[in-house]
C-alpha angles and dihedrals in degrees: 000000000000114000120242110258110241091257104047102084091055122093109280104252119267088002083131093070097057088215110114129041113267093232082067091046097052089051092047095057092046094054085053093042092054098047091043088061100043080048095064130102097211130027123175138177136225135222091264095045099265127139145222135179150202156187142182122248110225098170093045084047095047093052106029086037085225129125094249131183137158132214106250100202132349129182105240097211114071087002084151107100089037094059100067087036089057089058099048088061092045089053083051088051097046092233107153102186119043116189130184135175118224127184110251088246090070103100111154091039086057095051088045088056099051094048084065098053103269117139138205112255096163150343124220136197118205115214120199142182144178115272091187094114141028125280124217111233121222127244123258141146111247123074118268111196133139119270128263136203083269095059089054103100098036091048091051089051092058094042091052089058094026100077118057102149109057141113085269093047099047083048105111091192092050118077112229093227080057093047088046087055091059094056095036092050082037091060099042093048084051084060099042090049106244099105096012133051092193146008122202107195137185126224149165131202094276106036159350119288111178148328142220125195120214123202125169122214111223106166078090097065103092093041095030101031086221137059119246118233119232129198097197091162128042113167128158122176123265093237092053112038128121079028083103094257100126084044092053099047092044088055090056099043078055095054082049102053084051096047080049097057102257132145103194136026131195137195129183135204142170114280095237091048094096104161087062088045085057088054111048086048087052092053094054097262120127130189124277113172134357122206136196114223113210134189134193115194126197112194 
């Protein structure tokens, strides 16, 4: 009998969305499975054949001056002997903070997890919607365009105030002026290119509102035959939320992914985050996934 790859017995990616045929999708998710190994920095084995993973983390380390590192992959059944291996490794890399993401269904991987010292630091639910037509953007009376070189500096202020409750902020061994710094430098790399590929803004006459962030995922092309649109960053100003501004900026990031070519489109948010939940309902999106962010920290 073959074994079961470390991946296999996880959700098949975007199945949620009943949109694309499951034999794409499983072909999708091995493709990703199989870069994200030969990624990683360090792979090790167990006793009964199965594999983890790490990196290190050298922009995470730069702005939050910590060793950090993340758990690549992980099987989530008899996870128990690769999880202290996995430290190990970490202690020889010198990584001190050692982070990983889990879908909320595994159980049995969180608990694992938390027997070795890992803790919580957030929980996340992922929206998504078909990108496949046109939306018809409200009315409002402040401008709504896409960011250029000049908004840079402006746009990576506000997103340096605008995110309190994330797996950077709940973290007690992270500073929040450190974990400020992530979403401010984040922001200002979306504008510049480098982790957007667009940003939709609001604005009126005297000041910045809000931004949204737009990636597309194209590693979904050949399997898919279309990208998929992401939204990694929402952020309105305090001053200005539940005025429509977040909604109007996520219709248009809609209308962009489909002018794109994509056919779906996702957006994620903290579970406890319900206004945000509200919206992305309101502006046709459902959820799709949820996920659980852990962290282990050696002093």
């Amino acid at each position: 009998m073959s074994q079961t790859l470390w991946y296999e017995r996880g959700p098949l990616p975007y199945c949620a969305h009943r949109h694309f045929p499951e034999t794409k999708l499983a072909d999708l998710r091995r493709q990703r499975a199989e870069s994200i190994e030969k990624s990683s920095q360090v792979v090790i084995q167990d006793r009964q054949g199965n594999k983890g993973g790490l990196s290190h983390l050298p922009w995470d380390s730069r702005l939050l001056q910590i060793s950090a590192g993340r758990i690549d992959f992980l099987p989530d059944q008899d996870p128990a002997e690769l999880i202290p291996q996995l430290l190990k490794e970490a202690e020889k890399e010198g990584i001190n903070h050692l982070s990983i993401r889990a879908e909320a269904s595994q159980i049995s991987l969180i608990q694992a997890l938390e027997k070795q010292g890992f803790i919580v630091v957030d929980a996340l639910v992922t929206f998504g919607r078909t990108t496949s037509h046109h939306v018809t953007e409200s009315a409002h009376s402040f401008t709504i365009r896409f960011a250029e070189p000049r908004d840079k500096e402006v746009i990576s202020e506000l997103g340096g105030r605008a995110f309190r409750v994330d797996r950077f902020h709940n973290d007690p061994e992270i500073a929040p002026s450190k974990a400020d710094e992530i979403y401010r430098e984040w922001s200002r790399n979306s504008v510049e290119g480098r982790a957007a590929d667009a940003v939709v803004i609001a604005e009126d006459s005297r000041r910045l509102l809000g931004f949204v962030t737009c990636r597309l995922i194209t590693d979904t092309l050949e399997p898919l035959g279309s990208p998929v649109g992401v939204i990694p960053l929402v952020a309105t100003d305090e001053q200005h939320r539940r005025a429509g501004v977040a909604r109007a900026m996520t219709l248009r990031a809609i209308n962009w992914f489909h002018e794109q070519g994509a056919e779906i489109c996702e957006v994620g948010t903290q579970l406890a985050n319900i206004p945000a939940c509200r919206l992305y309902e309101s502006c046709g999106f459902r959820i799709v996934s949820s996920n659980v962010s852990l962290r282990h920290f050696r002093q």
